[in-house]
N, C-alpha and C positions, 0 to 999 in steps of 0.2 A: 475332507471326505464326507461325501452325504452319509447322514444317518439312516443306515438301517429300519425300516419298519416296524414296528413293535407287532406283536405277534403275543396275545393273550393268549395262555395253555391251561387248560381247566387240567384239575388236579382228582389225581384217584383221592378216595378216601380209605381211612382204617381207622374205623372204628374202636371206642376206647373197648380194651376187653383185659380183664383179669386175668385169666390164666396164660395171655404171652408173655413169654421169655424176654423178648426185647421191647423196653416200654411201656410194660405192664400194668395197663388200666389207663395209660395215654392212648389221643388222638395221633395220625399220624395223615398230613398231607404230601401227595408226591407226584413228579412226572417222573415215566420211565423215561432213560437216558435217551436212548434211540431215538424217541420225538421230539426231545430238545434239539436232537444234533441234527436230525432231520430240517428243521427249521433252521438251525443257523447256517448250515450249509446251504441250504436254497437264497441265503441270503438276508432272510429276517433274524429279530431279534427277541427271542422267545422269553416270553415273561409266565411265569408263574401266578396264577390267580388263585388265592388262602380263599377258602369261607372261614370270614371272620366275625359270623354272627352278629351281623350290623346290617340292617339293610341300605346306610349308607354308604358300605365297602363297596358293595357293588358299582355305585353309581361315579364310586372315586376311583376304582381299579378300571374299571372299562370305559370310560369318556375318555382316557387319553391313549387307545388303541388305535392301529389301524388292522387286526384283523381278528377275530375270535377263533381258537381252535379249539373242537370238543373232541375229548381222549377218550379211548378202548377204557374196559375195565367190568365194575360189578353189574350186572343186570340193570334194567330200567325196572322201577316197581309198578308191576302191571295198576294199581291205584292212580301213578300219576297219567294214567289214560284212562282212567272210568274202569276198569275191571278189576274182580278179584283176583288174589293170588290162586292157581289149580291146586298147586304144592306147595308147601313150606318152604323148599328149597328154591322157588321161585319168586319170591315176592321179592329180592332185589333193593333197588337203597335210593328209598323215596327222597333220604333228606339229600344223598347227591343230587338225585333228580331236580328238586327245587331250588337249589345252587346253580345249578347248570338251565335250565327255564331263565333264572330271571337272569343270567349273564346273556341267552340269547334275546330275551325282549326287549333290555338296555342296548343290545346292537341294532336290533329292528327300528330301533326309537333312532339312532344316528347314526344308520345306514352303514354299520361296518359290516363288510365283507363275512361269512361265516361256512365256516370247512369244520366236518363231522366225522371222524373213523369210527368207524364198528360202534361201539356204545352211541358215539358221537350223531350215526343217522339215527339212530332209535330214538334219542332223547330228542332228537329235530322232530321227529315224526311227532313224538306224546306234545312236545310245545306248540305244535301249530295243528293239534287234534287230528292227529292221526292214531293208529291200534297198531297193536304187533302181535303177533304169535307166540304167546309163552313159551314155551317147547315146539321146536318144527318138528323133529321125529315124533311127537304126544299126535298133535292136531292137524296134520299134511300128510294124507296116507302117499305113499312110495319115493317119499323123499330120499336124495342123497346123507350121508353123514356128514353136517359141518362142524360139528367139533369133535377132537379126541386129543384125548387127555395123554395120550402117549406120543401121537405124532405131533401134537401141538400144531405149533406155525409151520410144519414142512406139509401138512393137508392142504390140499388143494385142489380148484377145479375150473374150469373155464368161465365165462359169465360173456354171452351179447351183449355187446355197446349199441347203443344206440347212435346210430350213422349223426352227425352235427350235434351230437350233445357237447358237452363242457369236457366231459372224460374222453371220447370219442378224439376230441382234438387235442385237449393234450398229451394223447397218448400217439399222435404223427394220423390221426383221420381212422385207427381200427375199430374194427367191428365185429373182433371176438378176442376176448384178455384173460390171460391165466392167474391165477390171485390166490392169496390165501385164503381157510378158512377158517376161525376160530370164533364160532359163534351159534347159539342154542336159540334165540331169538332174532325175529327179523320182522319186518314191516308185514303187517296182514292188509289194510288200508290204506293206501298214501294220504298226505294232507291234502285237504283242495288247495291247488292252483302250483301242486309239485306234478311230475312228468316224473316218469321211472325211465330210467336211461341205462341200466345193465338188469341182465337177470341171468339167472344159471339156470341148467339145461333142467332140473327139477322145475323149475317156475318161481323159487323164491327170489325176491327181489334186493337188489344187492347196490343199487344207487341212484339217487335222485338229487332233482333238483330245481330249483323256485322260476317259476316262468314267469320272470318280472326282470327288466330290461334295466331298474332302477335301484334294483336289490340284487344281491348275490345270496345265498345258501345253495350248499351243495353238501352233501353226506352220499360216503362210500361205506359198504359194507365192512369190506378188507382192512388189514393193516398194510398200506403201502409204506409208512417208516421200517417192518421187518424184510420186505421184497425189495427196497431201496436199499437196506443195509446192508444185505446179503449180495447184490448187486457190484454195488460199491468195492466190498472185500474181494472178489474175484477179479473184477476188472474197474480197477480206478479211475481210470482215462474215458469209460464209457460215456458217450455222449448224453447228456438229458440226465443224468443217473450221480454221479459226482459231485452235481453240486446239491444235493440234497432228492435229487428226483424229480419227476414230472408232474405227479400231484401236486409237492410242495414247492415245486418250483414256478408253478403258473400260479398257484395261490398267493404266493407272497408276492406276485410280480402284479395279481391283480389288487392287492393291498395297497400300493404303490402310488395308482391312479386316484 
C-alpha cells in the first residue's frame, strides 16, 4: 500500500494558567478532531507538530513532511505584524505566532506545499509581512458580523472566488461560495506577490494565495473541516465531500506530487 502523505497540523496552544480545573497551571497542546479527520479522510496522514521549545524540533518535525497545515484558534498578536495591541483583549498569542512563522519558513526553505484556515491565513499573512485588522467591526465602517459567539459556526455568508484561482477550481470552476464565519480579524494588507482570490460582499478578504509556480501557499478564511463535516453527516456518499472535502482533498493530492 503506498504511504499516505504526511500532513504536519500545527497545534492550538493553552496556555499554563492556575486557576483551571483541568491541568492546572500546565500547558496544553492540541488539534481539534475534525481537522485531523478532515485530513485523513482526504487521504493524508496528519501529524501533530509540539512546540517543544527547541529551535531544533522544528527543523526535525518539519524536514520529513510533505505538507504543512495552519490551524483556526487564538488571534494572531498584532506585534507579530509591527502593530500595537488597540485592546487587551486583542493582543492574541505571539508566542503561537512564533511557533507557527518558523514552521512556515522551514517549509519555504524546502518547498513543502502550505494550506492556512482561519488563524492559519492570518498568521501566513504576518509571516510573509503582511497586516490585518485587529477588530473588523472596531476599524471597517459597515461591515458585516463575522463572528457570534451564539451562532458560532452555523454564521455565514457568501464570498466571490476568484474565476482560475486554486479555490475557484477546486471547488468545480465557482465564482461565488457560501462559508462559514468565525472570525474578528482578517487580512487589512495582503503580502507582496499573494493575489486575494475570495472576498465577501463587505470587502473583507477571505483567501489567498502565492503567485509562484514553484511554491504553493494558500490560506482561506473559513473553516472548511466544519462545512465538510457537516456535509458529510447529511450526505455520506456526496461527491468531493466524503473523502475528507475539496479543500482537503486537492491539498493533500497536491502534497503528493
Amino acid at each position: 500500500m503506498k504511504p499516505r502523505p504526511r500532513i504536519g497540523v500545527s497545534c492550538n496552544f493553552m496556555h499554563a494558567d492556575p486557576d483551571r480545573a483541568l491541568f492546572r497551571g500546565k500547558a496544553l497542546q492540541y488539534v481539534e478532531a475534525r481537522m485531523a479527520k478532515a485530513v485523513w479522510r482526504a487521504g493524508g496522514h496528519p501529524i501533530i507538530l509540539v512546540e517543544l521549545d527547541d529551535p531544533a524540533a522544528i527543523e526535525a518535525q518539519a524536514s520529513d513532511l510533505d505538507g504543512l497545515l495552519l490551524t483556526g484558534g487564538a488571534d494572531v498578536s498584532p506585534t507579530s505584524y509591527g502593530e500595537t495591541p488597540m485592546q487587551p483583549e486583542w493582543s492574541g498569542d505571539a508566542i503561537r505566532d512564533a511557533y507557527e512563522i518558523d514552521l512556515i519558513r522551514r517549509a519555504e526553505a524546502i518547498g513543502t506545499p502550505v494550506l492556512g484556515i482561519c488563524r492559519g491565513i492570518q498568521v501566513i499573512t504576518a509571516a510573509f509581512e503582511g497586516t490585518l485588522w485587529q477588530d473588523i467591526n472596531t476599524q471597517i465602517e459597515g461591515t458585516l458580523v463575522h463572528r457570534d459567539w451564539h451562532r458560532y459556526d452555523q454564521l455565514g455568508h457568501d464570498v466571490a472566488v476568484t474565476e482560475g484561482s486554486w479555490v475557484s477550481t477546486v471547488y468545480g470552476g465557482v465564482t461565488t461560495l457560501g462559508v462559514n464565519s468565525i472570525h474578528h480579524q482578517s487580512i487589512k494588507e495582503p503580502p507582496k506577490g499573494f493575489k486575494v482570490t475570495a472576498v465577501a460582499p463587505d470587502g473583507v478578504l477571505e483567501a489567498v494565495e502565492l503567485i509562484d509556480d514553484n511554491r504553493f501557499v494558500v490560506g482561506v478564511q473559513w473553516h472548511p473541516e466544519w462545512l465538510e463535516a457537516d456535509r458529510v453527516a447529511t450526505d455520506p456518499d456526496a461527491q468531493g465531500w466524503a473523502d475528507g472535502g475539496p479543500i482537503f482533498s486537492a491539498f493533500v493530492e497536491h502534497c503528493v506530487r
